[in-house]
Each structure stands twice: as C-alpha cells, then as structure tokens.
C-alpha positions as a Python dict, from the first residue, in 0.01 Angstrom:
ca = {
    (1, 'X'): (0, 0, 0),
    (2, 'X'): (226, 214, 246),
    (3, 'X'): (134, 543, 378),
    (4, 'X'): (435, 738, 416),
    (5, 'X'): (749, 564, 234),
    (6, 'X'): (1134, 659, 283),
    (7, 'X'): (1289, 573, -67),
    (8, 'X'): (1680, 554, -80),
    (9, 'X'): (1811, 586, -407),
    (10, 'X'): (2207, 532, -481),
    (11, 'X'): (2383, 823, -632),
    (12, 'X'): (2511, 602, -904),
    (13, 'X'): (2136, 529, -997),
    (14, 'X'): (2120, 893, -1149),
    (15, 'X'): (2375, 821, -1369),
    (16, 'X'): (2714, 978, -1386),
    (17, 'X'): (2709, 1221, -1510),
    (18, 'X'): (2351, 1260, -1479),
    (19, 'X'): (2168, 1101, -1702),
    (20, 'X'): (1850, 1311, -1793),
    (21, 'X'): (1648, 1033, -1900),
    (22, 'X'): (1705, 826, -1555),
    (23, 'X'): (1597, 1130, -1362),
    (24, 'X'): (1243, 1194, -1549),
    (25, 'X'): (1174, 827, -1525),
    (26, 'X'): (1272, 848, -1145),
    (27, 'X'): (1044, 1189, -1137),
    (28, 'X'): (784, 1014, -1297),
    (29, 'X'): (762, 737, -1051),
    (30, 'X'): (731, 937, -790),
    (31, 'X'): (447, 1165, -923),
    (32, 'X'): (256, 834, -941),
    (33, 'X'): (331, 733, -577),
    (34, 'X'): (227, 1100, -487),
    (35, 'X'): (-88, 1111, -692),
    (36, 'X'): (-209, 765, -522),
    (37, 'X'): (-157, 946, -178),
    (38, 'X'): (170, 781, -87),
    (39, 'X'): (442, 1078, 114),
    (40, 'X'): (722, 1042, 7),
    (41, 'X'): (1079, 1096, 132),
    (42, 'X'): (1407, 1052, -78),
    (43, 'X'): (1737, 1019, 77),
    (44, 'X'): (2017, 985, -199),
    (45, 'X'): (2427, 867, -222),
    (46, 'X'): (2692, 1079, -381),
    (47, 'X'): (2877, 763, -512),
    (48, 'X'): (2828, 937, -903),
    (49, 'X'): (3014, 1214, -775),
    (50, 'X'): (3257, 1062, -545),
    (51, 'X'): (3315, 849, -295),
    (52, 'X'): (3522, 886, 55),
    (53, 'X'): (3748, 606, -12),
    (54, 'X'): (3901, 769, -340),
    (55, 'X'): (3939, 1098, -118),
    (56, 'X'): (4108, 896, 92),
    (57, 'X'): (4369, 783, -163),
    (58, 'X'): (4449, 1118, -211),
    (59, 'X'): (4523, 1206, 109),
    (60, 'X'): (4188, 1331, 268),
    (61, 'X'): (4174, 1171, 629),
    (62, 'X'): (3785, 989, 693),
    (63, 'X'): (3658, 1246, 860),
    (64, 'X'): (3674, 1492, 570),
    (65, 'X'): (3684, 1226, 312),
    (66, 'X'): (3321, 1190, 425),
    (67, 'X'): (3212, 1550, 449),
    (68, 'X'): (3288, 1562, 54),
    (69, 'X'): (3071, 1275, -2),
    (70, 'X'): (2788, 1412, 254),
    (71, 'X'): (2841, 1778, 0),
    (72, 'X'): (2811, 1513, -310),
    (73, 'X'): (2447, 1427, -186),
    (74, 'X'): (2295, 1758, -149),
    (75, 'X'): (2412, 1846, -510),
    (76, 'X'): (2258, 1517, -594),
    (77, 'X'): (1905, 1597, -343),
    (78, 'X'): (1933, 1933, -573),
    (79, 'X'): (1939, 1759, -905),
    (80, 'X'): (1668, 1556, -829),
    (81, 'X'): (1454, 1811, -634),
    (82, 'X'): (1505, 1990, -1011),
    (83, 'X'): (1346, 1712, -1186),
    (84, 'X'): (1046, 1660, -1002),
    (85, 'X'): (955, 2037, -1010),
    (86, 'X'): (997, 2005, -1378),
    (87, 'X'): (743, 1712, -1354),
    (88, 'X'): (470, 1936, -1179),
    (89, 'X'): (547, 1823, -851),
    (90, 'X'): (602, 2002, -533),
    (91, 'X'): (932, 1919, -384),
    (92, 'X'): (1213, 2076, -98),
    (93, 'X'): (1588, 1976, -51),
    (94, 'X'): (1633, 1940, 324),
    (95, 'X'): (2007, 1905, 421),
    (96, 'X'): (2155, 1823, 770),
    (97, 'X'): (2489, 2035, 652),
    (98, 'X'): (2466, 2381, 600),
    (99, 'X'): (2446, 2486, 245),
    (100, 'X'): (2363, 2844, 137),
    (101, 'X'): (2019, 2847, 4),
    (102, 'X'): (1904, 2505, 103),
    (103, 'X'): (1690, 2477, 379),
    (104, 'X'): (1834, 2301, 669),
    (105, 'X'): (1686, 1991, 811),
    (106, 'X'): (1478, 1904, 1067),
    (107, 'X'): (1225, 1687, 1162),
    (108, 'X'): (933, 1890, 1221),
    (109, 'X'): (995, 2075, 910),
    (110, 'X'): (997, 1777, 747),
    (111, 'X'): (678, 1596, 856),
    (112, 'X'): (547, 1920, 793),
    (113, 'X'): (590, 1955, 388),
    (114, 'X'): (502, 1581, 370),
    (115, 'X'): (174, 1627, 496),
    (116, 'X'): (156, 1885, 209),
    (117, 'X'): (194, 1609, -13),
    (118, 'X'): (560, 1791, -69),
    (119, 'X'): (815, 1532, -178),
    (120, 'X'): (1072, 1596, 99),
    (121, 'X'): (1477, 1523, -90),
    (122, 'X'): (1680, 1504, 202),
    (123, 'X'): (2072, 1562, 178),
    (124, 'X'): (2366, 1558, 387),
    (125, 'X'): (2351, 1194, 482),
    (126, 'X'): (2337, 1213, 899),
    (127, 'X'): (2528, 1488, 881),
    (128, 'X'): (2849, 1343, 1089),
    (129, 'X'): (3135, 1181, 918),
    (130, 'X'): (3170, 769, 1000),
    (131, 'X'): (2801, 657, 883),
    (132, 'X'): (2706, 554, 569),
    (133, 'X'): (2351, 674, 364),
    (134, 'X'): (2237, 348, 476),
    (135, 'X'): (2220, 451, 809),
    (136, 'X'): (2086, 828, 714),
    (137, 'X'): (1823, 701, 558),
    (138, 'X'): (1706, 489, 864),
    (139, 'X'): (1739, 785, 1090),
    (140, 'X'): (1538, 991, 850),
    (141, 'X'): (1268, 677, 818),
    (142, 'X'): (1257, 696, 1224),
    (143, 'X'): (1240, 1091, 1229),
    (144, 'X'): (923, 1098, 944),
    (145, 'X'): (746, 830, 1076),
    (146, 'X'): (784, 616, 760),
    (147, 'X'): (658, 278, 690),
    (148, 'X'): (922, 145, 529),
    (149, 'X'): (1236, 208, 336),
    (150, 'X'): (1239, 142, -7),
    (151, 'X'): (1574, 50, -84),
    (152, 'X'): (1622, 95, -459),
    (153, 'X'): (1921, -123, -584),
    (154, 'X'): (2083, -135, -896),
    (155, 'X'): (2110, -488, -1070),
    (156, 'X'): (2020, -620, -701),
    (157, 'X'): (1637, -763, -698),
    (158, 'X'): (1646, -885, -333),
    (159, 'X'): (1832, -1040, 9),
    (160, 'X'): (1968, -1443, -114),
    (161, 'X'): (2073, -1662, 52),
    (162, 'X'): (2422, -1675, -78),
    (163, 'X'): (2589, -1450, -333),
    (164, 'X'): (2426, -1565, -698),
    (165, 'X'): (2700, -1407, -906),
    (166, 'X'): (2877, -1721, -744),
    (167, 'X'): (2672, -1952, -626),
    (168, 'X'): (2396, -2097, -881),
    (169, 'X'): (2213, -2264, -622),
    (170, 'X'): (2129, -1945, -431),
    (171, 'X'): (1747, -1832, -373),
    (172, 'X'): (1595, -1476, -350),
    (173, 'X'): (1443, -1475, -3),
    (174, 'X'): (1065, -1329, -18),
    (175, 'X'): (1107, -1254, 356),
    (176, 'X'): (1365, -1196, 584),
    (177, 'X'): (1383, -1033, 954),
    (178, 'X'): (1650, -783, 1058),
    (179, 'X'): (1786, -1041, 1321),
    (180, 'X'): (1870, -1284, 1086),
    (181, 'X'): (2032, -986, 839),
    (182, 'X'): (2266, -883, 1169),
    (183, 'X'): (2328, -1218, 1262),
    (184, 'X'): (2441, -1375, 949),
    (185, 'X'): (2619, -1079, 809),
    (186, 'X'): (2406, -1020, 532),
    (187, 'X'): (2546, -717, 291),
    (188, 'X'): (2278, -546, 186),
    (189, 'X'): (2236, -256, 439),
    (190, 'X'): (2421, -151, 679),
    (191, 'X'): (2446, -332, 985),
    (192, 'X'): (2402, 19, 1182),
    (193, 'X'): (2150, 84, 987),
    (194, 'X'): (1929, -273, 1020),
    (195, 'X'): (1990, -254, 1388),
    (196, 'X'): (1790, 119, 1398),
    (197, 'X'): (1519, -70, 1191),
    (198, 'X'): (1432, -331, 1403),
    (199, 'X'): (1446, -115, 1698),
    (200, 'X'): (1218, 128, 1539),
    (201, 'X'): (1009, -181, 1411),
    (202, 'X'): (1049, -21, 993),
    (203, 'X'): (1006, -250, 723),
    (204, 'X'): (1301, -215, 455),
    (205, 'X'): (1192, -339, 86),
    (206, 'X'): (1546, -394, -156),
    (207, 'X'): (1480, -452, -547),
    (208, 'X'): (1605, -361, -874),
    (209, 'X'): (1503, -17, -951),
    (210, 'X'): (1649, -107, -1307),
    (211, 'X'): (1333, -260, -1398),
    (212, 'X'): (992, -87, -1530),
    (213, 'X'): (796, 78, -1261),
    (214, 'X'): (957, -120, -985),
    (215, 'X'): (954, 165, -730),
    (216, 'X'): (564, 208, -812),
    (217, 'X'): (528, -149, -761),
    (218, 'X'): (731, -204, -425),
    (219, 'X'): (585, 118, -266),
    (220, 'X'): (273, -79, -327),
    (221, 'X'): (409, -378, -226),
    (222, 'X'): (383, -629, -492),
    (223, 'X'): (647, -902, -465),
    (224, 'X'): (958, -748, -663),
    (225, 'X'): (1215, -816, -387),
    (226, 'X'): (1244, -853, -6),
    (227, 'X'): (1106, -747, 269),
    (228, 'X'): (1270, -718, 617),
    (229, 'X'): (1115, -698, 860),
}
C-alpha cells in the first residue's frame, strides 16, 4: 500500500454537468484511502467544462485558450473540495493561478496540510499555458513527495500493447517502464509528463475508475491496471 498518493482524475470523470452521484462515490473513495492512512493529493482536468482546442475554434489564441481551461480546473478542484467536506473530510483547494478566495499554491503549504491528513485538491494545472494536466500532475507528484500517480481513466483499464478498440489481439500490459512508454509513443500520458516521472523515479498506476472501488484498490495496489515504472 502507498504512503502518500497523487490521484489525477479527468474533468469529464465528474460528469458534465456534475453529476452528484459520481462526486460522493469519488468522496467516498477517498475517505477510505484517508482513513487507512494513505495522503492524498488530487489534481483534476477541466475537459467537462471546456477544453482549449474548442476556445481555439473560436478564436482564442493557445496561450489564453489554455488559461480558460487552467480557470475550468479550479472550479472543478472547488466542486470536489465541496464534496469531500460534505463527506466529513478535511480538504483545501490549492491553485497555482490566482483566484480570489482560494489559497494559492505552494509546495510547503502543501506537504504541510497532507501531513494533517488534509486531502490537498490542487487547481490551476502548472499554472503556464502549453502543458497539459498530465504534466501538472507530475510536477505536483515531484513537489509532495508522492509515491505514485494514480491515473484514473475512464473506460481505459491499463497501457496495451496496441489499441484494443482495433486490434483484438492486443494485451493489457501488467508492467511497463517509462522508457519504453517514451520510446514507443505510447498515448496514455503525456510524454512531458512520463519523462518527469522517470527522472523523479514515481510510479504512475492507469485503470478504469469506472469500476467499483477501483481507486481504493489501485492506491493499494491490487492488479486493476498498469504500473509504470
């Protein structure tokens, strides 16, 4: 069972809109990581509220294409920060953009609260336009320390070796290393991302989140997916 455990949640996975029922089972899961004396960190999308490319179709350059989609993640940090208060536990939005009455990130603040057994929602993404969640929530997995990044797919149990929407013959891997996820091309996180990983020597865990308990079960690392490493 990990220690301290970065969990990166899509926005679409709280539904769009939100979808009340996702969030208290997401809450729930949580308060059972925290109760087994797991920290926990959350960094969250904004794709349920937008996403930069449509900005960019209507006219937004990047650059401020992404800075709508960074502002779509601290409402969504805020939503879910909401939910696990509701479910008796303590939890803080951090954000690495400035947003009146949410606390601004840092690191030290934020090792801090998770030593509290706080559950520390972080939004903003990194903060800078050009870089996806992906690669926030590696920088906020080397920042806190964490053992690993739980990355929380939807309808996406694992790394395979080819695409199985397409190919029939393709095989969930139990195991994979970041090299072999940067050399080969492999879609699941962001390249950016995988190469701060391996540097920082953080395990990254994909599975379905659709299925029951599966964030309980990966954060105690039962075989639901796969591990990089």
């Amino acid at each position: 069972m990990y220690k301290r455990v970065l969990l990166k949640l899509s926005g679409e996975a709280m539904g769009c809109p939100y979808d009340v029922k996702v969030m208290d089972d997401l809450a729930k899961q949580i308060k059972k990581l925290v109760k087994d004396g797991i920290e926990v960190g959350v960094v969250v999308g904004g794709g349920n509220i937008c996403r930069g490319r449509t900005f960019e179709k209507l006219g937004f350059d990047k650059r401020e294409a992404d800075y709508v989609g960074m502002e779509a993640t601290v409402m969504n940090a805020q939503m879910l920060t909401a939910a696990l208060i509701k479910n008796g536990i303590k939890a803080k939005t951090l954000s690495t953009i400035k947003v009146q009455r949410v606390a601004d990130y840092t690191k030290e603040k934020a090792i801090s609260l998770l030593k509290k057994k706080v559950v520390v929602v972080f939004g903003g993404g990194t903060g800078k336009p050009f870089f996806s969640t992906d690669t926030g929530s590696a920088l906020r997995a080397k920042d806190i320390n964490a053992d690993v990044i739980l990355m929380a797919k939807n309808g996406v149990d694992g790394v395979y070796t080819a695409d199985p929407d397409t190919d029939p013959t393709a095989t969930r891997y139990d195991e994979i290393t970041f090299d072999d996820i940067i050399k080969n091309n492999l879609g699941v996180i962001d390249l950016r991302a995988a190469e701060i990983c391996r540097k920082n020597h953080i395990e990254a865990f994909v599975f379905d989140m659709a299925a029951k308990n599966n964030i309980v079960k990966a954060a105690k690392g039962k075989a639901v997916g796969t591990v990089i490493r």
